[in-house]
Each structure stands twice: as structure tokens, then as C-alpha cells.
PDB file with SEQRES, HELIX, SHEET and CRYST1 records, atoms N, CA, C and O in Angstrom:
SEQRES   1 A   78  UNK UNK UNK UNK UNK UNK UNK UNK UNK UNK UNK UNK UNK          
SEQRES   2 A   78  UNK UNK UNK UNK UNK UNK UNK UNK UNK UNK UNK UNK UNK          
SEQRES   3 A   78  UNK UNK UNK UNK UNK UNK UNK UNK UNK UNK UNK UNK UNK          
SEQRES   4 A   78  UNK UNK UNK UNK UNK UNK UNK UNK UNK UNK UNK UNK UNK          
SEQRES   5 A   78  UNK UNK UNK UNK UNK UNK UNK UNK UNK UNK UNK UNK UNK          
SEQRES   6 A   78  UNK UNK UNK UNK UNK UNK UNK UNK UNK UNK UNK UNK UNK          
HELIX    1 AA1 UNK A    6  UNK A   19  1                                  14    
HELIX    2 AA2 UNK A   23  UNK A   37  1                                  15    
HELIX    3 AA3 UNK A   42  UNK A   51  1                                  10    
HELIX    4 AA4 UNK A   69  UNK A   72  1                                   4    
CRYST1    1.000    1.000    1.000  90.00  90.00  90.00 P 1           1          
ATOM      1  N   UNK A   1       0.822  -1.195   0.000  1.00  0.00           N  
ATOM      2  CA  UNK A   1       0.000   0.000   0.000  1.00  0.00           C  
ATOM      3  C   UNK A   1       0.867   1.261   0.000  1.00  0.00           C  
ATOM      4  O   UNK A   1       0.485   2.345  -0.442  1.00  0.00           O  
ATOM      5  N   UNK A   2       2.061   1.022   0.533  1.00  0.00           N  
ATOM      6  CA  UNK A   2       2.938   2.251   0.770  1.00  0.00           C  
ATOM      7  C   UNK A   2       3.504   2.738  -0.476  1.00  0.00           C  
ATOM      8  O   UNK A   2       3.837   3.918  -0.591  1.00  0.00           O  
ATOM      9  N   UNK A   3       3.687   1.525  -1.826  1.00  0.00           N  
ATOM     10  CA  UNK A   3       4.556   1.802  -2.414  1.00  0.00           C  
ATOM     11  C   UNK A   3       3.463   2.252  -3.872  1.00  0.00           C  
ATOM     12  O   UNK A   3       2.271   1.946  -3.846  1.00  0.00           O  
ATOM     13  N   UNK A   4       4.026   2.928  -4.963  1.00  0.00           N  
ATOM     14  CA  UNK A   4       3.030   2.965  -6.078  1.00  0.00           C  
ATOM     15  C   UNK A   4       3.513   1.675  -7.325  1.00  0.00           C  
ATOM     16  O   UNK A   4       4.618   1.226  -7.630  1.00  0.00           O  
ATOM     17  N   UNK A   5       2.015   1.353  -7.858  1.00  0.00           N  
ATOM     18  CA  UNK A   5       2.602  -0.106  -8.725  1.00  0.00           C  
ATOM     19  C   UNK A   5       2.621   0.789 -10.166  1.00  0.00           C  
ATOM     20  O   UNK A   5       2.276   1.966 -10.266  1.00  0.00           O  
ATOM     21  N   UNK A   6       3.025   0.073 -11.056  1.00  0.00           N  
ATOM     22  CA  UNK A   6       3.161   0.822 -12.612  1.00  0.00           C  
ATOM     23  C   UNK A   6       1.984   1.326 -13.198  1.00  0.00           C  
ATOM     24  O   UNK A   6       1.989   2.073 -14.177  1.00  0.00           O  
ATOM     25  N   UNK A   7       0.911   0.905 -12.578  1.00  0.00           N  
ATOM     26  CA  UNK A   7      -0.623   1.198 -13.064  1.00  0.00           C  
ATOM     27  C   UNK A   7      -1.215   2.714 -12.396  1.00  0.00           C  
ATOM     28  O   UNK A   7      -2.133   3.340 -12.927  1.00  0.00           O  
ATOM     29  N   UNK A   8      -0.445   3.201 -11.032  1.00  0.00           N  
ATOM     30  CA  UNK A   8      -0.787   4.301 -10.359  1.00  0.00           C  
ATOM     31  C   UNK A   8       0.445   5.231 -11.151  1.00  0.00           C  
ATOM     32  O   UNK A   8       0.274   6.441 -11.002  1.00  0.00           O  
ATOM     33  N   UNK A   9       1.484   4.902 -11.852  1.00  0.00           N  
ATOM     34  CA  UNK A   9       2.464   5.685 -12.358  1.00  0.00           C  
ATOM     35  C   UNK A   9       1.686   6.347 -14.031  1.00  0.00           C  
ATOM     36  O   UNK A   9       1.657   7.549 -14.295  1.00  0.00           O  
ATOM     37  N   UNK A  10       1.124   5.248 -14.968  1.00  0.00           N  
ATOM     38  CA  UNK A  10       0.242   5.365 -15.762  1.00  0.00           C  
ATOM     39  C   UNK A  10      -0.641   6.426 -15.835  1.00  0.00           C  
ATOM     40  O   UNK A  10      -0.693   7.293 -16.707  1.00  0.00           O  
ATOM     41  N   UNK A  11      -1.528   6.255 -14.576  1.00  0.00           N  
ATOM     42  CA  UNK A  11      -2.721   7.179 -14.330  1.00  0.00           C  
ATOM     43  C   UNK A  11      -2.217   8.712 -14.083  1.00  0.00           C  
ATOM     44  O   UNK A  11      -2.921   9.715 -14.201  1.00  0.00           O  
ATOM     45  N   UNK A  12      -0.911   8.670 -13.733  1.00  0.00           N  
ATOM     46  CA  UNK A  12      -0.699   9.868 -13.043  1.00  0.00           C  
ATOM     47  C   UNK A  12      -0.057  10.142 -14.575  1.00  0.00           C  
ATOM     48  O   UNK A  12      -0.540  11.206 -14.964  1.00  0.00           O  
ATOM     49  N   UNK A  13       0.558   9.763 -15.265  1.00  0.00           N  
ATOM     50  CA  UNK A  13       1.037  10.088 -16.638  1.00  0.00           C  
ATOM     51  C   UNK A  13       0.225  11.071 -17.571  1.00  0.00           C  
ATOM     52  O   UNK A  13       0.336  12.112 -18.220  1.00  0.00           O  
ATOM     53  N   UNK A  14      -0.837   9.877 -17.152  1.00  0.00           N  
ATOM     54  CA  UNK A  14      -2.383  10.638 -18.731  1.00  0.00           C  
ATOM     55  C   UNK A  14      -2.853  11.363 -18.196  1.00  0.00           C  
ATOM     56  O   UNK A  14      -3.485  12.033 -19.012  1.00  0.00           O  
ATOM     57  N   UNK A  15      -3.101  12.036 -16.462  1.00  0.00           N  
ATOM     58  CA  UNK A  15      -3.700  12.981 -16.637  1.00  0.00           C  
ATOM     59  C   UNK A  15      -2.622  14.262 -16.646  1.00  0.00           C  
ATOM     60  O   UNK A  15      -3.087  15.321 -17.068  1.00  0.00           O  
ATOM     61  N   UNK A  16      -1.238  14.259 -16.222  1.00  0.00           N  
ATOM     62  CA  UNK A  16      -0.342  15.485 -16.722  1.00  0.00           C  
ATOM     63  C   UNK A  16      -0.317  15.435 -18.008  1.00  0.00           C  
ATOM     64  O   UNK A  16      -0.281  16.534 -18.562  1.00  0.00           O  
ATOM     65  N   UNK A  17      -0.326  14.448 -18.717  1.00  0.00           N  
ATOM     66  CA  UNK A  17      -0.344  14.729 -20.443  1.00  0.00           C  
ATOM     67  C   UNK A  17      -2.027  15.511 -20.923  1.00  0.00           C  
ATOM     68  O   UNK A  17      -2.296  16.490 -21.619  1.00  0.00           O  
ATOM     69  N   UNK A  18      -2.790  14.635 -20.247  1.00  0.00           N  
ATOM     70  CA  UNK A  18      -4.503  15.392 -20.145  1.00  0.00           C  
ATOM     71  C   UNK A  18      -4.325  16.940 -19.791  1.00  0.00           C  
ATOM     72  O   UNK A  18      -4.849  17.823 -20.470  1.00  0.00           O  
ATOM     73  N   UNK A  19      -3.569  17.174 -18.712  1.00  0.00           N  
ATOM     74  CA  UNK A  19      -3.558  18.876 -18.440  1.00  0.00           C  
ATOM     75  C   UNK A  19      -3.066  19.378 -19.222  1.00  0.00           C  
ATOM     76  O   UNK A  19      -3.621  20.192 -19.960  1.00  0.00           O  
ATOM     77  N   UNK A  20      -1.732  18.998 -19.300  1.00  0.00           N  
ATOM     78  CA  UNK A  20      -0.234  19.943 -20.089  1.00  0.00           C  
ATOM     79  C   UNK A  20      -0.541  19.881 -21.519  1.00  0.00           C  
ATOM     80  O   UNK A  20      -0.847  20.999 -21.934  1.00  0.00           O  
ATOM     81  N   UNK A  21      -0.569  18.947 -22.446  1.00  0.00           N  
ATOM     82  CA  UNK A  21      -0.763  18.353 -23.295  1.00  0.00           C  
ATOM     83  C   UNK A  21       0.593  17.774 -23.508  1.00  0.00           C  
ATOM     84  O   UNK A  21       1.353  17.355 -22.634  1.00  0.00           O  
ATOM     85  N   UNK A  22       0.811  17.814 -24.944  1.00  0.00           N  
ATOM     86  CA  UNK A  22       2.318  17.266 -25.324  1.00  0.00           C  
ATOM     87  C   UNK A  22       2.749  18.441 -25.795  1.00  0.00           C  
ATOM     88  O   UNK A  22       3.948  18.645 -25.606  1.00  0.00           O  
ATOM     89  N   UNK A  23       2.125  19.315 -26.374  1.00  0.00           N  
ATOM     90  CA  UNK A  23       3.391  20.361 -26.740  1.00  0.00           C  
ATOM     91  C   UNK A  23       3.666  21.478 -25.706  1.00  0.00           C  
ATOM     92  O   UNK A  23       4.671  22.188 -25.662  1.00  0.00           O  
ATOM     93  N   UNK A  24       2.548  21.509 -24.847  1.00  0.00           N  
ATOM     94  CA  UNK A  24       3.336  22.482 -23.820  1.00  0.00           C  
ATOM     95  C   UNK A  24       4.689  21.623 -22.935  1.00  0.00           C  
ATOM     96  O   UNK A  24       5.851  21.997 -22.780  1.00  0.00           O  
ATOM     97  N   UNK A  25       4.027  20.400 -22.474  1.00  0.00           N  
ATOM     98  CA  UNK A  25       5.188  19.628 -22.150  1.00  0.00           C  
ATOM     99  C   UNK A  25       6.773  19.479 -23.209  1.00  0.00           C  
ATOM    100  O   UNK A  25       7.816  19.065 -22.703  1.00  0.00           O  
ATOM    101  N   UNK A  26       6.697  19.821 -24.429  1.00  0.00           N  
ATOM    102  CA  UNK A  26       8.070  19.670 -25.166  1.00  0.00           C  
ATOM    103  C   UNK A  26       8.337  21.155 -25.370  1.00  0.00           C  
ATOM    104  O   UNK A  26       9.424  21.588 -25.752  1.00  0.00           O  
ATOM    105  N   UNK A  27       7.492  21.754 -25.149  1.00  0.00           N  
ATOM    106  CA  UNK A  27       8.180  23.290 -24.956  1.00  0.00           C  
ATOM    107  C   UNK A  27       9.056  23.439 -23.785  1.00  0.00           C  
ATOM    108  O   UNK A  27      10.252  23.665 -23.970  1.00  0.00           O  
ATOM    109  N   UNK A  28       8.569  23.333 -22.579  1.00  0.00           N  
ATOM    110  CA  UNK A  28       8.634  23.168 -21.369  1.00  0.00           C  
ATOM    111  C   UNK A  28      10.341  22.271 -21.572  1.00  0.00           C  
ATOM    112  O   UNK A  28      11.289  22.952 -21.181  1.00  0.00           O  
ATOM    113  N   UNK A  29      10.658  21.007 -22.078  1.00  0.00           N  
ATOM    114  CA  UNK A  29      11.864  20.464 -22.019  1.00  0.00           C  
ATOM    115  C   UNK A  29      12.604  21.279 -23.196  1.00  0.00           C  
ATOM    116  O   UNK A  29      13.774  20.905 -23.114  1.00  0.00           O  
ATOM    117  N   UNK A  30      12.498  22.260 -24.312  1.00  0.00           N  
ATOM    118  CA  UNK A  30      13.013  22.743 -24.978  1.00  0.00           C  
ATOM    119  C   UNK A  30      13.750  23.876 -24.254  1.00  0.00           C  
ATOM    120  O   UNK A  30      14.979  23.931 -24.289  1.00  0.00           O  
ATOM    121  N   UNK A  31      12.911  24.900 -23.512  1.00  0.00           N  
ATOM    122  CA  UNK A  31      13.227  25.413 -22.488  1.00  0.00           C  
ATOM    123  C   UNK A  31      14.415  25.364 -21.535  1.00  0.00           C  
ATOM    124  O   UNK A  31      15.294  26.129 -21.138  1.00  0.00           O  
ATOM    125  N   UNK A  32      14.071  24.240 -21.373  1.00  0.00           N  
ATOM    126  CA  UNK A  32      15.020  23.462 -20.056  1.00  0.00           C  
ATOM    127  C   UNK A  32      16.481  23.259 -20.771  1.00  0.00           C  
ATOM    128  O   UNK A  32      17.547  23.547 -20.227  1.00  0.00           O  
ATOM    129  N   UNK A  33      16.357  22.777 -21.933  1.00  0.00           N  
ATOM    130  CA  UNK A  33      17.393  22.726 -22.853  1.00  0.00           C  
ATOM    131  C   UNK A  33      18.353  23.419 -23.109  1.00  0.00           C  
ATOM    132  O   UNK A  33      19.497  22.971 -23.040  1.00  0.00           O  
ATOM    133  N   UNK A  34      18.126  24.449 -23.398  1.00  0.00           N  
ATOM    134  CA  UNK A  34      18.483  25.782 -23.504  1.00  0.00           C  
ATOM    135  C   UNK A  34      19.070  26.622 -22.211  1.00  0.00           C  
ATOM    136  O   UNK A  34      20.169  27.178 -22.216  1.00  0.00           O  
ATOM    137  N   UNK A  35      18.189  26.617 -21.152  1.00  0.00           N  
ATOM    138  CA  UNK A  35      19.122  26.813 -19.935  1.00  0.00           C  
ATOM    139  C   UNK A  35      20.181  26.570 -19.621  1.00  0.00           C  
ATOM    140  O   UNK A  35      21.032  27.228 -19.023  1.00  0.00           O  
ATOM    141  N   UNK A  36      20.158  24.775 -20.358  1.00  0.00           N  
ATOM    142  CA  UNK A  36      21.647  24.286 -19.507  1.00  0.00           C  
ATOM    143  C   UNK A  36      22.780  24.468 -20.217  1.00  0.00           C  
ATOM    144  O   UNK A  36      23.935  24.571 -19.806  1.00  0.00           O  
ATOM    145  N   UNK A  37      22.148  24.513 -21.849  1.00  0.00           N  
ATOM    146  CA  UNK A  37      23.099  25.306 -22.637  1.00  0.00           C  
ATOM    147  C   UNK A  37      23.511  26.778 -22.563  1.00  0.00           C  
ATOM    148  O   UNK A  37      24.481  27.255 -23.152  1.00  0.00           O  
ATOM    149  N   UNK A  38      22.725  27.396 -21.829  1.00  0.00           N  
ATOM    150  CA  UNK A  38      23.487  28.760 -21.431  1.00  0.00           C  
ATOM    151  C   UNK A  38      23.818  28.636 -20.586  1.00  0.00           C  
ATOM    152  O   UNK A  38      24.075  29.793 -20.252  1.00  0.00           O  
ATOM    153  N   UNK A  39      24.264  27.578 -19.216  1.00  0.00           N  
ATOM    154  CA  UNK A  39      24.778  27.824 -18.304  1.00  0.00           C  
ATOM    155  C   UNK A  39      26.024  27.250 -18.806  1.00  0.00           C  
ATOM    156  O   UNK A  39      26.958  27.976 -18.464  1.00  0.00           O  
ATOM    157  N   UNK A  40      26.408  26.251 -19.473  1.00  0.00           N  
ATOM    158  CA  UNK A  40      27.236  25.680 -19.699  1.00  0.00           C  
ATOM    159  C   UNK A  40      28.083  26.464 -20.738  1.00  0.00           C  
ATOM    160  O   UNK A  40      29.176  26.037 -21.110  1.00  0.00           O  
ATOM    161  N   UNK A  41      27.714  27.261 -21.053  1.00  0.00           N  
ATOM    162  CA  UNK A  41      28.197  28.188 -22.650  1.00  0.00           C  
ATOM    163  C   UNK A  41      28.992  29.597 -21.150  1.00  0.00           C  
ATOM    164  O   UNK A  41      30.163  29.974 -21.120  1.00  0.00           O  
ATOM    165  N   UNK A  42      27.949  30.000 -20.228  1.00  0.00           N  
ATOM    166  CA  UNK A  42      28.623  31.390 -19.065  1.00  0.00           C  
ATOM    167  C   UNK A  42      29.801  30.094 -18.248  1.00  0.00           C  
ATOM    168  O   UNK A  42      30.872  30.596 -17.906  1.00  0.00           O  
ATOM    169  N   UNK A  43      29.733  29.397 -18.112  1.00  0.00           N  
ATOM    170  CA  UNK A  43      30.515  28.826 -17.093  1.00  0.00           C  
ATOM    171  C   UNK A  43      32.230  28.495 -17.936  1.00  0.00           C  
ATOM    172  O   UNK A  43      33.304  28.418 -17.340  1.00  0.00           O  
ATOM    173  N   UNK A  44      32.004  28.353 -19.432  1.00  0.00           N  
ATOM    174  CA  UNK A  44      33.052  28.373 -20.127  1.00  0.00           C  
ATOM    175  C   UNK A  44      33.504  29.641 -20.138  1.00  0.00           C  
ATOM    176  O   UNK A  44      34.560  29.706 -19.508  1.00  0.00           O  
ATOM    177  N   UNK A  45      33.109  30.837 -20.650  1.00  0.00           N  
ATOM    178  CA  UNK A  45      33.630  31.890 -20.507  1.00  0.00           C  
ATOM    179  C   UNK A  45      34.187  32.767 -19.644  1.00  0.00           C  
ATOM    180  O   UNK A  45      34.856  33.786 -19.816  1.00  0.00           O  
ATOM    181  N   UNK A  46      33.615  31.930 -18.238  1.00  0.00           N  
ATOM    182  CA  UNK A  46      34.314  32.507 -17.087  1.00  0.00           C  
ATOM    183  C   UNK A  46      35.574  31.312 -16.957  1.00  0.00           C  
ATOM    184  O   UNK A  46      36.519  31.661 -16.250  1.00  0.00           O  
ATOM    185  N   UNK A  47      35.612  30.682 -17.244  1.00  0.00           N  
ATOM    186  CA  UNK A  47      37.229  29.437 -17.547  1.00  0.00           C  
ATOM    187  C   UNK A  47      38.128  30.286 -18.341  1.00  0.00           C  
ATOM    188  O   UNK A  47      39.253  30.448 -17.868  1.00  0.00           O  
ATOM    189  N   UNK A  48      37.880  30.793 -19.331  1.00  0.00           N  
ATOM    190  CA  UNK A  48      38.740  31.749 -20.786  1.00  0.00           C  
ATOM    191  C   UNK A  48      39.109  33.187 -19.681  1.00  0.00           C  
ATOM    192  O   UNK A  48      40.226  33.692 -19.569  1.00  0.00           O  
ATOM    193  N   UNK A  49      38.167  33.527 -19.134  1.00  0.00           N  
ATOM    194  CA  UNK A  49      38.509  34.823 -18.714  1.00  0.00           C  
ATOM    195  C   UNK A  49      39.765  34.659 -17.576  1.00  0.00           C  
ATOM    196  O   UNK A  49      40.605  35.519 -17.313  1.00  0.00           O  
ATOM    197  N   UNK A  50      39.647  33.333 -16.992  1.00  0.00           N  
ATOM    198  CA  UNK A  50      40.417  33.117 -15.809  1.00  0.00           C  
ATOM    199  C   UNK A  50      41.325  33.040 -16.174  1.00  0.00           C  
ATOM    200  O   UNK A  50      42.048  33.781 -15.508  1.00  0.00           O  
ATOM    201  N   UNK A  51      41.892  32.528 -16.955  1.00  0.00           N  
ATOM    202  CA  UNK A  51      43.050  32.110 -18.106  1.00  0.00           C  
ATOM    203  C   UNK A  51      44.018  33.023 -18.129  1.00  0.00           C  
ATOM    204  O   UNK A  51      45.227  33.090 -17.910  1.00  0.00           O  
ATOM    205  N   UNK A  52      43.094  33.739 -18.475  1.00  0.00           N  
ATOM    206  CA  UNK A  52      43.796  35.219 -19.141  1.00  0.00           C  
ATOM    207  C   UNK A  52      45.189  35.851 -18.127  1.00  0.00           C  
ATOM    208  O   UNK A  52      44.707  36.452 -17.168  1.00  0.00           O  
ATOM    209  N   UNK A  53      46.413  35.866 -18.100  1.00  0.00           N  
ATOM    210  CA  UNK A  53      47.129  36.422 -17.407  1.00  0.00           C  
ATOM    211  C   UNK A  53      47.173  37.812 -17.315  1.00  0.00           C  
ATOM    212  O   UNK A  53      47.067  38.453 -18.361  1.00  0.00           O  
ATOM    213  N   UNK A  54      47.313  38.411 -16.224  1.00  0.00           N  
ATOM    214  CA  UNK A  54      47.413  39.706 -15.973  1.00  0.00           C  
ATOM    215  C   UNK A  54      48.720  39.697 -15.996  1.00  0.00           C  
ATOM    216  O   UNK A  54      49.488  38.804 -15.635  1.00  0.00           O  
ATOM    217  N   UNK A  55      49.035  41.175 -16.626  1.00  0.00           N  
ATOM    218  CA  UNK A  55      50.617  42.041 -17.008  1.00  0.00           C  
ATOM    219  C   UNK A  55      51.462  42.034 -16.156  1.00  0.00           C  
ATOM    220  O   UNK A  55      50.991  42.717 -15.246  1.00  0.00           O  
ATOM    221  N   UNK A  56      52.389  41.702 -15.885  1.00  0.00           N  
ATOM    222  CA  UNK A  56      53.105  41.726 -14.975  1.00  0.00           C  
ATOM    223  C   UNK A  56      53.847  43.267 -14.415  1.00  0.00           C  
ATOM    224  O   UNK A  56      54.429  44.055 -15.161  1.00  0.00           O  
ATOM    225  N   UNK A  57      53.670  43.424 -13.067  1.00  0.00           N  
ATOM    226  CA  UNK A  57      54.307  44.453 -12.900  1.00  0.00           C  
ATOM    227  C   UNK A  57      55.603  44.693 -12.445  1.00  0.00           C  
ATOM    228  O   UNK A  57      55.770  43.918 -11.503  1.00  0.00           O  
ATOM    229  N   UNK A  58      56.587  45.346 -12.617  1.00  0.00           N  
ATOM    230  CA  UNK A  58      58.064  44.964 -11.851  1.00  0.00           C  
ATOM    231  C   UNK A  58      58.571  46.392 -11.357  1.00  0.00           C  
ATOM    232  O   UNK A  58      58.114  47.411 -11.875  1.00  0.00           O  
ATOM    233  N   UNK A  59      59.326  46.433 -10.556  1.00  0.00           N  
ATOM    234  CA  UNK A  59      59.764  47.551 -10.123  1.00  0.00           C  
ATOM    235  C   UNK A  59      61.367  47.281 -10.692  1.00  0.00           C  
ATOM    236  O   UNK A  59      61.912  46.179 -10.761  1.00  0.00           O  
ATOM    237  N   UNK A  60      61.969  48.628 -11.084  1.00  0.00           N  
ATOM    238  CA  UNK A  60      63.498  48.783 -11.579  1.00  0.00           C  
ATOM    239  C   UNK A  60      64.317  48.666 -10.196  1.00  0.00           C  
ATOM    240  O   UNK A  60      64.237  49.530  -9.323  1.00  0.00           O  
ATOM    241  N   UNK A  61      64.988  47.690 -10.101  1.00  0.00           N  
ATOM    242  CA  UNK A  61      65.865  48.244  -9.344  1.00  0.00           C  
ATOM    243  C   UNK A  61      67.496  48.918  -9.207  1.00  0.00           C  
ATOM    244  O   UNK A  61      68.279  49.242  -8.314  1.00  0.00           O  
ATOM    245  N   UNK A  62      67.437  48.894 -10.569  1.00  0.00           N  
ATOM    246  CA  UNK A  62      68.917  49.580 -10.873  1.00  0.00           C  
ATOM    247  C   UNK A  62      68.920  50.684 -11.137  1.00  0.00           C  
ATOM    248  O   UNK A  62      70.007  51.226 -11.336  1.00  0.00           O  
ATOM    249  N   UNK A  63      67.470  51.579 -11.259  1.00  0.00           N  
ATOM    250  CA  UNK A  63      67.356  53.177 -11.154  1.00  0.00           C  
ATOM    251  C   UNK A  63      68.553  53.578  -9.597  1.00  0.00           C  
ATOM    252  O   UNK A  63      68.636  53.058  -8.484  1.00  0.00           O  
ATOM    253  N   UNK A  64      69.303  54.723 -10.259  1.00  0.00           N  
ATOM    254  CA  UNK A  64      69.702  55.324  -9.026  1.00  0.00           C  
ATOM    255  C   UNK A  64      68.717  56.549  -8.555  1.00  0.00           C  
ATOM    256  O   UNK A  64      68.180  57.390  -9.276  1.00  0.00           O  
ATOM    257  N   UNK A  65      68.647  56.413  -7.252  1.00  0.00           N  
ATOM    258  CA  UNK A  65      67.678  57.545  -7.204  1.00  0.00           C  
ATOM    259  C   UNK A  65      68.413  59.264  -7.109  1.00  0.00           C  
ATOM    260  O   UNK A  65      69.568  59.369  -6.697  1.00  0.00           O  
ATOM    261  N   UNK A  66      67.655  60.462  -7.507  1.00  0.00           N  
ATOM    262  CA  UNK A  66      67.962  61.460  -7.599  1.00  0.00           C  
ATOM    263  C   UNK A  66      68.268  61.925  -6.658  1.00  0.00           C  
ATOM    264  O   UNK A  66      67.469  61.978  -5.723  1.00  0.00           O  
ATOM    265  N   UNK A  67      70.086  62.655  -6.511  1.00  0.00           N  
ATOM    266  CA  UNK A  67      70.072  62.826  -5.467  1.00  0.00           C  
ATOM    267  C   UNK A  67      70.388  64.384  -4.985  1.00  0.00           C  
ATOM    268  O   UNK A  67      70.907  64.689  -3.911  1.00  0.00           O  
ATOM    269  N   UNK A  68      69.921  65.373  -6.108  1.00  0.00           N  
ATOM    270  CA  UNK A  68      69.631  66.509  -5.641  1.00  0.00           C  
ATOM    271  C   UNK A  68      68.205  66.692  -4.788  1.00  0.00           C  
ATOM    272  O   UNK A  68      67.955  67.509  -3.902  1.00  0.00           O  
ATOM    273  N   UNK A  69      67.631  65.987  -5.175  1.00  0.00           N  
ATOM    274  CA  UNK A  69      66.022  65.843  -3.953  1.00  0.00           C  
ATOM    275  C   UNK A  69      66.413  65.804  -2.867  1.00  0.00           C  
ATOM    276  O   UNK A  69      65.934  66.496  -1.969  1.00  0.00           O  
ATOM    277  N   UNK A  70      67.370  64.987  -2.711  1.00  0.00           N  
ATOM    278  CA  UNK A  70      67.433  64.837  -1.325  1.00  0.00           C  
ATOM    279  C   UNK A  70      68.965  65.731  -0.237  1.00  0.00           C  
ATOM    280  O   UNK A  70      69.407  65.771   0.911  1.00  0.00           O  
ATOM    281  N   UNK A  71      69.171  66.181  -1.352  1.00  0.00           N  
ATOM    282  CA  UNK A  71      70.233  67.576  -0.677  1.00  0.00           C  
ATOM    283  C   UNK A  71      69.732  68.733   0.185  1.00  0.00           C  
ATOM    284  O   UNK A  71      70.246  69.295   1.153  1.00  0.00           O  
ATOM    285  N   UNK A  72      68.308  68.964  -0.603  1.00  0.00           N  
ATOM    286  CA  UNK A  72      67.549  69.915  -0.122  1.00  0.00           C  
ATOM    287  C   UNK A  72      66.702  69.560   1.530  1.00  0.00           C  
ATOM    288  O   UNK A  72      66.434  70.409   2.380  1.00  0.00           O  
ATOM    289  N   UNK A  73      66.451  68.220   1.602  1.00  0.00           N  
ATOM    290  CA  UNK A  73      65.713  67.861   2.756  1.00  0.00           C  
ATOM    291  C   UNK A  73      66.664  68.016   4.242  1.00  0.00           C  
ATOM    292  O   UNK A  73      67.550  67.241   4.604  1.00  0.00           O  
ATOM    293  N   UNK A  74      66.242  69.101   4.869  1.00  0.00           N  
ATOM    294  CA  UNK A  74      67.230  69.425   6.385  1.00  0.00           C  
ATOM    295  C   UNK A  74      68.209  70.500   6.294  1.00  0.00           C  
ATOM    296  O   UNK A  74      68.850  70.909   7.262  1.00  0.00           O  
ATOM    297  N   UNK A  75      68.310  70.956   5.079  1.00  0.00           N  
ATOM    298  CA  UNK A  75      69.165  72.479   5.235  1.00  0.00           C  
ATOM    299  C   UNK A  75      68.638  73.288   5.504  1.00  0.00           C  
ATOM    300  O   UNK A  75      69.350  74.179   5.967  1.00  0.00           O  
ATOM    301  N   UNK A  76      67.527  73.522   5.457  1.00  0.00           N  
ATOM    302  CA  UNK A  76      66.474  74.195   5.906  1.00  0.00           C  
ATOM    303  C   UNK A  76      66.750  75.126   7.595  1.00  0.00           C  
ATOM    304  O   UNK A  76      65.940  74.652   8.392  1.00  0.00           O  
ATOM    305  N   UNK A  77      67.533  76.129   8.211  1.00  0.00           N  
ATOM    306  CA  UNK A  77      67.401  76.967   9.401  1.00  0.00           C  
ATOM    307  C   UNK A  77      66.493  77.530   9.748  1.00  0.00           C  
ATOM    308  O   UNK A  77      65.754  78.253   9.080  1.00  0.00           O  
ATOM    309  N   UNK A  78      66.424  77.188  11.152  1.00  0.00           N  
ATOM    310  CA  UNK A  78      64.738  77.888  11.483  1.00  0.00           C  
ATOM    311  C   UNK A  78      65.425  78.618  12.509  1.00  0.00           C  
ATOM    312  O   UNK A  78      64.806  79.399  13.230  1.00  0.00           O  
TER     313      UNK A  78                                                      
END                                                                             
């Protein structure tokens, strides 16, 4: 009694096909179709974007720094 036999699976079949019909029901999975193909189409493009390396930045370190700038800092008499 607890469980359903293939004959209560049936009944419950023809009357969602009785409501829905068949083409709202294959719209309905066309739909669905399409979703997973756009999720699957955004989820690639965020893979490509990840990819992508950012520029590297470097600092010089064989610049000498200027050293009249710093002649001026403290001669200053108050």
C-alpha cells in the first residue's frame, strides 16, 4: 500500500499529459534545454577569462635615485 505499482504511475502520466498536453510539455523540455546550454556556454567563458594572465608588474631596481632631492631635505634653518 505504501509503495506505487506501474498502473498508479500510468494514471498519473495521462492525466499530466490530459492537463499539459504534449506540446506544452516539449516546450517546457526545450526550455530546459536551452538553460543548460546557457549555463554551460557562461561557465566556459568565465574558464577563458580566468586564463587570461594579468601584465606583470616589476619595479626597476637599478634606477639610481635622484640625489639633488634629497640635498635639499634638512638644510632648511629655522
Amino acid at each position: 500500500m505504501g509503495s506505487l505499482s506501474i498502473w498508479h504511475w500510468i494514471v498519473v502520466i495521462a492525466v499530466v499529459l490530459l492537463l499539459f498536453g504534449r506540446g506544452k510539455i516539449s516546450d517546457l523540455m526545450g526550455d530546459v534545454a536551452q538553460g543548460i546550454k546557457a549555463f554551460k556556454k557562461g561557465m566556459q567563458d568565465d574558464d577563458t577569462a580566468a586564463e587570461k594572465p594579468e601584465p606583470v608588474k616589476s619595479i626597476d631596481h637599478n634606477a639610481t635615485p635622484s640625489t639633488a632631492a634629497r640635498s635639499d631635505v634638512g638644510s632648511k634653518a629655522v
